[in-house]
N, C-alpha and C positions, 0 to 999 in steps of 0.2 A: 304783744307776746306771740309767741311762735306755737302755733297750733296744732300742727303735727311733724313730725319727726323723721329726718331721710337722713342715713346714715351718710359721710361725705366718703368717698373711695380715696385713698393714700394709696402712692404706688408701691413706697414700702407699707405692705398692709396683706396680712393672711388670716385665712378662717384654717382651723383643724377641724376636720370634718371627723365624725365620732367611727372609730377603727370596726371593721366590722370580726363579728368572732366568727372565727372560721373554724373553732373546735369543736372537736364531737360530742361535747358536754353543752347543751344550752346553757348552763349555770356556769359558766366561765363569762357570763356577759359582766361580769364585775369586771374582770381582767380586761378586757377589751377598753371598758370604758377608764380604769383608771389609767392604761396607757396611754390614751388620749389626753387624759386630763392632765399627765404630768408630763406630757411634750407641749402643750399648751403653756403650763406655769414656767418650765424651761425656756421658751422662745420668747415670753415677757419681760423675762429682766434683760432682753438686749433691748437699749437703750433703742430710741429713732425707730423701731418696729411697732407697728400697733398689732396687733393680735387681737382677736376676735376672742370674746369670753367665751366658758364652756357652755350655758344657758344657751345663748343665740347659735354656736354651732351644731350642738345636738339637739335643736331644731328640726333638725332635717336626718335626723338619723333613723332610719328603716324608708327612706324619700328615696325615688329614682330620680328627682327633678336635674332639668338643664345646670350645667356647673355655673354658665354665665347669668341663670335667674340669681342661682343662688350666691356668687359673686355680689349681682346688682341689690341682693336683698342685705346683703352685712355688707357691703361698702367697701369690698378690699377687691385686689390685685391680683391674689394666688388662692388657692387652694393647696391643700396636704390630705389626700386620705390615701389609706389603709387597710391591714387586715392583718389579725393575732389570730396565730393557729399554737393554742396552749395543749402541750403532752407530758403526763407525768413531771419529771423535770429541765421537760427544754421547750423553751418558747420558740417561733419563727414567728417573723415581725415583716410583712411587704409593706411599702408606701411610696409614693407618688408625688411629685410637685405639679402642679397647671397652672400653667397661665389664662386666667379668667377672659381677659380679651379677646386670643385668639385658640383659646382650647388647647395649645401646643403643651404637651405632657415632657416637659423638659429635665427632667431627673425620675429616677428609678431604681430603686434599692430591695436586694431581700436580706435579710439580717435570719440566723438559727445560732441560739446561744442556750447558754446552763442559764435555769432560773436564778442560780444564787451570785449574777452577775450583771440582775438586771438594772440595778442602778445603772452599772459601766454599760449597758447598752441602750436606756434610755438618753444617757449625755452623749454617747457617741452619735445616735439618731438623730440627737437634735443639733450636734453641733453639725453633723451633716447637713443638716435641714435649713441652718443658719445658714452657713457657705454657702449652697446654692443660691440661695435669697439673694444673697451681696452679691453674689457673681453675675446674678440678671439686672438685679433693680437699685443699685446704686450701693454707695460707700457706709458700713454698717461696723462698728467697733464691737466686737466678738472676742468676751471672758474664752478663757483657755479650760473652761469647764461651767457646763449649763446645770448639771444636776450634780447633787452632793447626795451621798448616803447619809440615810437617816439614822437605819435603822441595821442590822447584823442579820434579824432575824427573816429570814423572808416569809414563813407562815406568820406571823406578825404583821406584814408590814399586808399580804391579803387581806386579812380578817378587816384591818383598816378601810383596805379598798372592799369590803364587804357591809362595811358601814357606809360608808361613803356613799355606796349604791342607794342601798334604801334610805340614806336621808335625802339626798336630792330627790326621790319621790315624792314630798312634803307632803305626809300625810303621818296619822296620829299612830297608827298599826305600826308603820314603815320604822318613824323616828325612835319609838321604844324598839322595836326588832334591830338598827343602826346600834344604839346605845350596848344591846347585848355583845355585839361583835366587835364594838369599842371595849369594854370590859374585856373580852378572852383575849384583845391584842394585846393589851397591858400585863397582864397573866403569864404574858407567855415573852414580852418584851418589857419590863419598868420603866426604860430609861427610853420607850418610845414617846416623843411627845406629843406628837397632835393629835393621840385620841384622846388625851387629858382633856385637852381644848376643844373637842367635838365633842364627845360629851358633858362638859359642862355647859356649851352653846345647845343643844338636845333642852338639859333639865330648862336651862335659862327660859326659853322656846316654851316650853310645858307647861312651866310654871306664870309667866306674865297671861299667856293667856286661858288659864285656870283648870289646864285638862288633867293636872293632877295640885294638890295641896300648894298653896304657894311659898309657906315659909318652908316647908319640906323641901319642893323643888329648889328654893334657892340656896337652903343648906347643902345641898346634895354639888348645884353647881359649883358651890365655893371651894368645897373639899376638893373637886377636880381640879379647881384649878388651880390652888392654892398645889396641891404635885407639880402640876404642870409647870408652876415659875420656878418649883425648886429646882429645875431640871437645867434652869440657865439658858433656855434655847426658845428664839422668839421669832415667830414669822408671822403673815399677812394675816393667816388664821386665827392663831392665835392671839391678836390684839384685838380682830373682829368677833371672838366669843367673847372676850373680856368683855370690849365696847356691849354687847349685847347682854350681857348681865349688869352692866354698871347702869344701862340705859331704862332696859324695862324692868330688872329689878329691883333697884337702889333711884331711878330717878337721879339719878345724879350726872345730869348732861355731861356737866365740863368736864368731870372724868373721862368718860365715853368717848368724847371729841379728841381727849391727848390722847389715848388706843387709837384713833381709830388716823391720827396724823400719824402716830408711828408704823402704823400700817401701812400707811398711804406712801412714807419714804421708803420704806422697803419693797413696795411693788404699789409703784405710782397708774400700773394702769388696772391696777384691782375694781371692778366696779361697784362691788358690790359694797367695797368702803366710801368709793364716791356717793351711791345712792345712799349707804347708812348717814354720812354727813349729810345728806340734802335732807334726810329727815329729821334729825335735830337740828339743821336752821328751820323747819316746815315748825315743828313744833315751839321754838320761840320767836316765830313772826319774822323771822329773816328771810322772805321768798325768795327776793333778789340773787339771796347769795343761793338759795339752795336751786331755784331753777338753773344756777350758771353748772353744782356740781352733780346734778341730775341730765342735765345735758352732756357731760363728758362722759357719766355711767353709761348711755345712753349708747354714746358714737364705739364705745368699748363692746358692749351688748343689746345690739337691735334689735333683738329679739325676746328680750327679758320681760315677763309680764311681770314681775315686780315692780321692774324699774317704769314702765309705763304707770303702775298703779301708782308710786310715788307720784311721779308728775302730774296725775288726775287729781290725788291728793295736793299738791301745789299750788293748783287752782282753785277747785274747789274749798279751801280754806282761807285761801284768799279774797274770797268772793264775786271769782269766774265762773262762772259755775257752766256756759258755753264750751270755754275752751276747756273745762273739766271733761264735760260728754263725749268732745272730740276723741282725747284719749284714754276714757270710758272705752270708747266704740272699740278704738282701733285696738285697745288689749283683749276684750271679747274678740277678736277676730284671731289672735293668738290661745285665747284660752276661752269657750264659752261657758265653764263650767265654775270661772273663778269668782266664789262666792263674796271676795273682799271688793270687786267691781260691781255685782247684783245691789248689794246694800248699797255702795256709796253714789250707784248711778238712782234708784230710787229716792236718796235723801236730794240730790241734787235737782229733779225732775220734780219734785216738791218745793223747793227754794223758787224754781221758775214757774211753778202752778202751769205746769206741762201735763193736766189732767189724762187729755187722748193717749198723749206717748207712755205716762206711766200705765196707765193702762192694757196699752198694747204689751208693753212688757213683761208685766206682770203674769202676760198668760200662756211667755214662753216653758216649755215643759221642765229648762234647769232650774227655774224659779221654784223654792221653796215652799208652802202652801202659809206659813208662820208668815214669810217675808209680805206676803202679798195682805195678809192682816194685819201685818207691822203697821205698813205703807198706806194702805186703806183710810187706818182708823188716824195719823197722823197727820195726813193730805187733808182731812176733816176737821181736823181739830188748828190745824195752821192755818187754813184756809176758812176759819168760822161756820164750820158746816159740818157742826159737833156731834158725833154719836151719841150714845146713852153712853152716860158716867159708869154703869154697870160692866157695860161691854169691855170698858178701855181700861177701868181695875182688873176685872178676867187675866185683859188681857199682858196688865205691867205683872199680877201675880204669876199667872203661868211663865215669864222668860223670865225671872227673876228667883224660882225656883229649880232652872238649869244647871245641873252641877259643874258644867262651864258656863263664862257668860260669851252675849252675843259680841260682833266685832265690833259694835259700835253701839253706844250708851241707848238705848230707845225710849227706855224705862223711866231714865231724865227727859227726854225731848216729851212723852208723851203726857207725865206729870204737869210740867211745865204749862204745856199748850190745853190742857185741860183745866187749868188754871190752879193750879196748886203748885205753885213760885215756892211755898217756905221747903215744901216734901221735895221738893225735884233740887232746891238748892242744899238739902241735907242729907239728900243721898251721893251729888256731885261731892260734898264734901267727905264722905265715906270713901269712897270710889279714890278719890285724889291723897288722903290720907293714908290709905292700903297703896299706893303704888300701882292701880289695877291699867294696863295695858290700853283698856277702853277709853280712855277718858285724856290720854296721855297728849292730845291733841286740845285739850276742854280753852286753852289760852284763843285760841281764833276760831273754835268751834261756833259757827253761823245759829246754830240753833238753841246758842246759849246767849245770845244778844242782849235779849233781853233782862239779863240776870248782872250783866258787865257792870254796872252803877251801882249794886250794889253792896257795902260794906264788906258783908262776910266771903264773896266772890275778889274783891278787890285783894282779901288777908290772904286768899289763896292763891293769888296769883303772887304776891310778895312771897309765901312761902315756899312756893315752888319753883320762883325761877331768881329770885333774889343773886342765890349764892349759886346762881348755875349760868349765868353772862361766859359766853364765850367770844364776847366782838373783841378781846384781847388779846385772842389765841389765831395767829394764822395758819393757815394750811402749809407742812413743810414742804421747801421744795425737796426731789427725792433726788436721792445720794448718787448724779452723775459725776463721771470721770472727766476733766477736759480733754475733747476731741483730739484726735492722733493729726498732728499735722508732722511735715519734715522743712528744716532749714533751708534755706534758698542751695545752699552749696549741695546737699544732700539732694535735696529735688533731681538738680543736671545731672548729677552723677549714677542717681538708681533710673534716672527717665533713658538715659545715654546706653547702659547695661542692659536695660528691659531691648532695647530698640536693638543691640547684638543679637541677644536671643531671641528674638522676634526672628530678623529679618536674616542674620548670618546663620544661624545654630538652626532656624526652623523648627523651634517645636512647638508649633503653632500642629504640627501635622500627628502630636500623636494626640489620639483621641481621649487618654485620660487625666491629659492637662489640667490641673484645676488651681486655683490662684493659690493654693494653701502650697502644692508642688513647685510653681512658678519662684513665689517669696521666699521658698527655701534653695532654689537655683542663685539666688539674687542675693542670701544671708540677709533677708529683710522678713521684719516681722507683718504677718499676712494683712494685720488690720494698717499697716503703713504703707503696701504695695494699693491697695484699695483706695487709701486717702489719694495714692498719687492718681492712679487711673483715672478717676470719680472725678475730685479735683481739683487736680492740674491737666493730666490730658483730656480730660473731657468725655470718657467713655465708660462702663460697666465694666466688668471682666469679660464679660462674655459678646459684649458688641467686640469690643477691641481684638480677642482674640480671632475673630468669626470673620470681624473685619480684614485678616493675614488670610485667612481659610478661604475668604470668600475670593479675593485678588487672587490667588494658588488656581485656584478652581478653576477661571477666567481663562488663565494662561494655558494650563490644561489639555481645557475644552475646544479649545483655538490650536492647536498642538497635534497635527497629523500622527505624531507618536502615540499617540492616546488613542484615536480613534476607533481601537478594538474592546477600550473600559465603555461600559455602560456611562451614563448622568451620574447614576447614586455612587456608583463603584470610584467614580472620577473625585466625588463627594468627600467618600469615607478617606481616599488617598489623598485628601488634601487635612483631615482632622477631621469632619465631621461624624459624629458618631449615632444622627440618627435624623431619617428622614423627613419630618417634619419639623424638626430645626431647622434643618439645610432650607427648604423650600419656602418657609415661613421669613427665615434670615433672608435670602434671595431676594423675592419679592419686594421685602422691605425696603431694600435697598437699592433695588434698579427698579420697581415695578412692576416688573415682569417676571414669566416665569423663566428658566433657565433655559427651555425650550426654546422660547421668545428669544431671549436673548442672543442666545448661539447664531437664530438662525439672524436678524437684526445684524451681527457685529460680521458675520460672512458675507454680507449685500456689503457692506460698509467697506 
């Protein structure tokens, strides 16, 4: 098994780097971010592009770091960042393409629009952002529209992205504060639908794990969402809140699993639906399958401490409990403060009777003072080196009157190991009978081993996972188009035409050539000029053009008539429209610099 985790670099492959707000309101940082996040969702449904999830790219947001660390750390090819400067009702939108390799900043755009047309200018962005791509890094089949309007209202569709803010904060304040600003979008929009779906993923969230009532919160979620299907309108989201209530509320896997497939065909590079299925294989003993889709979340988002936590869980339930600490560690190094890796790296470090290291742990300052008496009196009681029976009651009374409970069942492990098998086996039964979040793992839970033989342990695993077998349910494939190819006849004919305008027509030389102008010289549609270039002749758009630019240049530069143009000026008069292109192009191609070269081809 594969122990840690390097994301693979795809040439077709981009991180969004999270836009920075350039407004004079700090509290436009929602704006900033949900522009980011919906150029990111926009650039995933083109097919053959991987794109970097938001998790792993805002990563690095408020970071000065080198663009090619942060390339080498998500795995891709380009980079995209930004800047939203939001005023009363007109937004202005900069952004940037790079080439991670050589740093070369080869596109550059500023956008200033009416807010109440910001859909039309996030598809125009991104469809810009598309083209480019194709035009550097190879043949890309590009929809004639990346973002669709949701919504009419644009203070609506804010308050949304004002939810959106504080729930990806994952925290108990934030998610209820989300949930409020879900409400006033609906208020003010009905017919908007994914804050139905976000707040019922909210209640769902609150309620499995006990921060408010649970049949309450799951009443609460059903109602949303049961709006939300009335609405007829179903996306990645929205099957992943469904999945999320069917799962931790209802226990009802194989429900969960058909959401979270339907997800997955509609935005096959969601990860966070790959890592939700890796956790219901994790939870009925199918590792195999679930390290295969916890690895795909993974190469999606490198950055994810979720998705590392899954994998630690992976292992650990499996009874690695090595490769568990591995990425234990390496998610502590993304998040030190992530209390779901404190616990499950102490139960683990107790399975290994890793006394020192727990110990060392134990006395880092994120460490909980509860945790470290959890772990103590457990490590003692696993390892026959029993405290007083007083102490370890105390101690199951006090987390067992938490009006949440802990992440992970203690209360059973501690009974258990203390010797009271029938109380620890009838509280697992409680626990599994309520649907409680805890315990939702109890089929491969290692610290329940000893309980597996017996009867009433055996009823509960028939009951809970009986009618919930999904090894009959595959993963769908997601709903591509067959690749744009052209007819043998058709080939000669657009290759023969390109190769006029190329070399007779020359507009290789004006500078805002771009393949989408090109295919409309030619009456060919843009993603069929690309298949041809790509191929049939063998080149990008922007080699092949650059390839006409860079010959021009040669001739030029070698051209007594010229001798009064500068290099760059010689550059720009052949197409080139910006210096580090030109020089980076050059090099590439002879080796040397243009300087070299000139002077190189006048000895010659």
């Amino acid at each position: 098994m594969k122990e840690n985790y390097s994301p693979t670099t795809n040439e077709k492959s981009i991180a969004v780097l999270p836009f920075v707000n350039m407004s004079t309101d700090p509290n436009n940082e929602y704006f900033s971010d949900g522009i980011t996040e919906e150029i990111i969702n926009a650039l995933t449904s083109i097919q053959d592009l991987k794109v970097i999830a938001r998790t792993s790219s805002f990563a690095f947001k408020g970071k000065n770091e080198d663009i090619r660390v942060i390339g080498n750390k998500l795995g891709v090819n380009l980079i995209l960042e930004g800047s939203v400067r939001k005023a009363k009702s007109k937004v202005r939108i900069t952004s940037q393409l790079i080439n991670v390799t050589d740093g070369t900043h080869f596109w550059s755009e500023n956008f200033t629009r009416e807010l109440n047309d910001i859909f039309a200018l996030q598809d125009e962005i991104s469809l810009l952002i598309a083209d480019k791509i194709r035009e550097n890094v190879g043949h890309l089949d590009i929809q004639n529209h990346l973002v669709a309007p949701r919504t009419t209202s644009i203070e609506s569709y804010e308050l949304n992205l004002k939810g959106r803010y504080h729930f990806f904060k994952w925290t108990l304040p934030d998610i209820e504060k989300a949930i409020g600003y879900f409400i006033k979008s609906i208020e003010i929009a009905p017919d908007y639908e994914q804050p139905y779906f976000s707040i019922g993923l909210c209640y769902s969230l609150l309620g499995s794990w006990g921060h408010i009532e649970r049949s309450k919160a799951f009443q609460f979620a059903e109602r949303y969402f049961t709006d939300g299907k009335k609405l007829g309108k179903h996306s990645v989201n929205s099957h992943f809140a469904l999945a999320a209530y069917q799962f931790w509320g209802a226990w009802n896997y194989r429900q969960a699993y058909q959401h979270l497939q339907e997800g997955h065909a509609l935005y096959p590079q969601d990860p966070d639906t790959l890592d939700f299925m890796a956790e219901i294989n994790r939870s009925l003993g199918d590792f195999k399958t679930a390290i295969e889709l916890n690895q795909k979340a993974l190469d999606f988002n490198p950055l994810s401490v979720n998705a590392h936590f899954t994998r630690s869980t992976l292992y650990y339930f499996s009874g690695d409990f090595k490769a568990a600490n591995n990425f234990i560690l390496k998610g502590l190094q993304l998040d030190p403060h992530f209390e779901l890796f404190h616990h499950l790296y102490c139960l683990s470090l107790i399975q290994l009777k890793e006394k020192d290291e727990l110990k060392a742990f134990l006395e880092k300052e994120e460490i909980s003072p509860l945790l470290v008496r959890l772990s103590n009196n457990l490590y003692a009681h696993f390892h026959e080196q029993a405290p007083s029976q007083q102490s370890t009651k105390s101690l199951i009374e006090e987390i067992e009157s938490f009006p949440s409970p802990l992440l992970y069942p203690w209360s059973i492990y501690l009974r258990l190991y203390a010797g009271s098998s029938e109380t620890a086996l009838e509280r697992l039964s409680q626990k599994v009978k309520a649907n409680m979040g805890q315990v939702v793992n109890f089929k491969t839970d290692p610290f329940l081993a000893p309980l597996r033989d017996r009867a009433e342990y055996k009823a509960l695993i028939k009951e809970s996972f009986y009618e919930n077998s999904i090894a009959d349910q595959q993963v769908k494939a997601s709903r591509s188009k067959k690749p744009t190819v052209l007819p043998p006849e058709e080939v000669a004919y657009f290759a023969k035409a390109l190769s006029t305008r190329m070399e007779s027509d020359q507009v290789f030389t004006d500078p805002s050539l771009t393949l989408r102008s090109l295919a409309e010289m030619l009456d060919l549609h843009p993603n069929k000029l690309s298949w041809l270039l790509n191929a049939q002749i063998g080149k990008n758009f922007s080699d092949y053009v650059n390839s006409y630019r860079l010959k021009d240049f040669q001739q030029n530069a070698l051209n007594p008539q010229y001798q009064h143009l500068s290099l760059l000026g010689l550059a720009y008069e052949s197409g080139f429209n910006s210096k580090s292109v030109f020089n980076t192009f050059f090099k590439k191609q002879t080796g040397m610099t243009p300087k070299a070269w000139i002077k190189a081809a006048k000895k010659s």
